[in-house]
C-alpha positions as CSV (number, residue, x, y, z in Angstrom):
1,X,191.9,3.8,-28.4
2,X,191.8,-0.2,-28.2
3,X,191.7,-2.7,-25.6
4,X,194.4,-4.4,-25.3
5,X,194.6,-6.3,-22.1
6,X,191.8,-8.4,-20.0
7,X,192.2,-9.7,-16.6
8,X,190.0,-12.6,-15.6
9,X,190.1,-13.9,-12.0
10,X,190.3,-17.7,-11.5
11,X,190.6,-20.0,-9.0
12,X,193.5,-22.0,-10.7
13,X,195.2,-19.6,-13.4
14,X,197.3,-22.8,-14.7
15,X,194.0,-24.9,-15.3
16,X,192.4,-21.6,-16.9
17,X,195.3,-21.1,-19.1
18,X,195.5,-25.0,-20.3
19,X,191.8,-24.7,-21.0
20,X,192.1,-21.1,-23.1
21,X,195.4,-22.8,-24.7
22,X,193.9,-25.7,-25.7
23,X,189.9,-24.3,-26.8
24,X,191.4,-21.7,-28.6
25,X,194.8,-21.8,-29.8
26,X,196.2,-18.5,-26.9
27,X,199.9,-17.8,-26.9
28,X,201.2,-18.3,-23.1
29,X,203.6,-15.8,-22.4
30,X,204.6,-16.7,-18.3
31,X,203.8,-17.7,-15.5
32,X,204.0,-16.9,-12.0
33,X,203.5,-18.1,-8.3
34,X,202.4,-21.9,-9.8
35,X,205.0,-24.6,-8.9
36,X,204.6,-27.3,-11.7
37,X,205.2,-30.3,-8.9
38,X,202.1,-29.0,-7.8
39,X,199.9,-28.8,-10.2
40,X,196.5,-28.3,-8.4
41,X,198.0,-26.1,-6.0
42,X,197.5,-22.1,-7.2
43,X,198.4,-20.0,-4.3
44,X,197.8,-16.2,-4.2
45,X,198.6,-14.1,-6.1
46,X,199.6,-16.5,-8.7
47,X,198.7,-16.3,-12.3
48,X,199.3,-16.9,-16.4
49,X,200.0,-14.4,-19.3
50,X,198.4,-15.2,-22.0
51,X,197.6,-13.8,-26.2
52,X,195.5,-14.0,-28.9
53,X,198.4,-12.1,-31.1
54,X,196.6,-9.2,-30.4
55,X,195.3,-8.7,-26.6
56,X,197.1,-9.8,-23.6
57,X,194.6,-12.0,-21.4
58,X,195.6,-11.7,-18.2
59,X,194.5,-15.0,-16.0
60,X,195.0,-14.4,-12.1
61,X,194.1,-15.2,-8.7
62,X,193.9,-12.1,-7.1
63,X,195.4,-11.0,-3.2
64,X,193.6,-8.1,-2.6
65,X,190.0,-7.0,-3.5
66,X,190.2,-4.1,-6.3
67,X,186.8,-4.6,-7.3
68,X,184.9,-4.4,-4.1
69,X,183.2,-7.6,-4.6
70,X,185.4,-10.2,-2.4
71,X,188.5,-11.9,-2.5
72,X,186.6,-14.6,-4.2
73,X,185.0,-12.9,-6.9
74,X,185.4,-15.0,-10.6
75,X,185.0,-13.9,-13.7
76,X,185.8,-10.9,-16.1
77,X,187.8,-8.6,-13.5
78,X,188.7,-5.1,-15.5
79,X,190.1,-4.1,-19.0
80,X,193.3,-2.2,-19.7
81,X,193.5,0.2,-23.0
82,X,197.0,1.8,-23.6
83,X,197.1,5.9,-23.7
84,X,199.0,8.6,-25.4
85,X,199.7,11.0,-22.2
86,X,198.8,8.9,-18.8
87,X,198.7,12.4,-17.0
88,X,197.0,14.0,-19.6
89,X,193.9,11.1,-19.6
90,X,194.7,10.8,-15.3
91,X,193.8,14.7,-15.3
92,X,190.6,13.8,-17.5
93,X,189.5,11.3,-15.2
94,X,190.3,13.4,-12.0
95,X,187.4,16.1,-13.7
96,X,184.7,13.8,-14.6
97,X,185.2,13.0,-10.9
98,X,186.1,8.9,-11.4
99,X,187.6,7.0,-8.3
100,X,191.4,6.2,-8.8
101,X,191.2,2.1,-7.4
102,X,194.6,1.8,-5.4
103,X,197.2,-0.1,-7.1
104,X,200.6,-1.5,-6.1
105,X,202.1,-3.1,-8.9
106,X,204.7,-6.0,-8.3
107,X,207.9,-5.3,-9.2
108,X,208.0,-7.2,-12.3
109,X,204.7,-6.0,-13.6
110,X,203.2,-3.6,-16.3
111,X,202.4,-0.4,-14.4
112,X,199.0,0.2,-14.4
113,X,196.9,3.1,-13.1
114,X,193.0,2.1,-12.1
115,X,189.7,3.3,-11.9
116,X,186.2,2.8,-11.1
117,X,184.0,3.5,-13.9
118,X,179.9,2.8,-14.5
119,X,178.5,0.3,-13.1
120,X,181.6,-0.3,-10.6
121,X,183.7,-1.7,-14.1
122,X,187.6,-1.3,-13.3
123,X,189.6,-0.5,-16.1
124,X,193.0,0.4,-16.1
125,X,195.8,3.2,-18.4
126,X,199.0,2.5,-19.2
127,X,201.6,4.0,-21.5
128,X,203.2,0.8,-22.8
129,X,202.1,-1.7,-24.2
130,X,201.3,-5.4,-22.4
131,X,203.1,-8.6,-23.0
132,X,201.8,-9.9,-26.3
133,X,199.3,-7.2,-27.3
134,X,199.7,-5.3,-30.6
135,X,201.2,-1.9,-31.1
136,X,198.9,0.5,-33.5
């Protein structure tokens, strides 16, 4: 099992992105809900796809509150790891007893199933792959 996707929530995806970009060399892979002609505008949800060749770095600003902590909230937001059998590891989860965090995914977006693990951590299981993230 690896990580291989990282949402952060940000305030201004587009500035974050620039700034990860130009610190340390991330691959931008799209963008969405930021209109270049405004460039200090970043409604939500609005956000930037980003890699290091290896993970896909999610940077968004959030429209609902998954982790339980605000609208608000910035920082580090969950971590996605990509699974074998999603029912198989969903069935797992369901008898350790874990809290499935409700999800609808937009319709262009990697479909993602969530839940609350130690500490209130969110992570997320999918079967494919993200954007930009390396296949083992």
């Amino acid at each position: 099992m690896r990580i291989r996707h990282i949402a952060i929530a940000s305030d201004h995806p587009g500035k974050a992105a620039d700034f990860y970009a130009k610190t340390f060399g991330f691959t931008e892979l799209r963008r969405f809900g930021l209109d270049p002609a405004r460039p200090d505008h970043a409604p939500r949800p609005s956000g930037v796809f980003m890699t290091d060749g290896a993970i896909n770095i999610a940077i968004l600003k959030f429209n609902d509150d998954q982790l339980g902590k605000g609208i608000d909230y910035l920082g580090l937001h969950h971590f996605g790891v990509v699974v074998d059998d999603t029912e198989a590891w969903m069935a797992k989860f369901e008898k350790m007893g874990l809290e499935r965090v409700p999800y609808d995914p937009p319709a262009n977006g990697q479909a993602e199933i969530k839940y609350r693990g130690p500490d209130g951590v969110v992570f997320d299981i999918t079967g494919h792959p993200w954007e930009g993230s390396a296949t083992d």
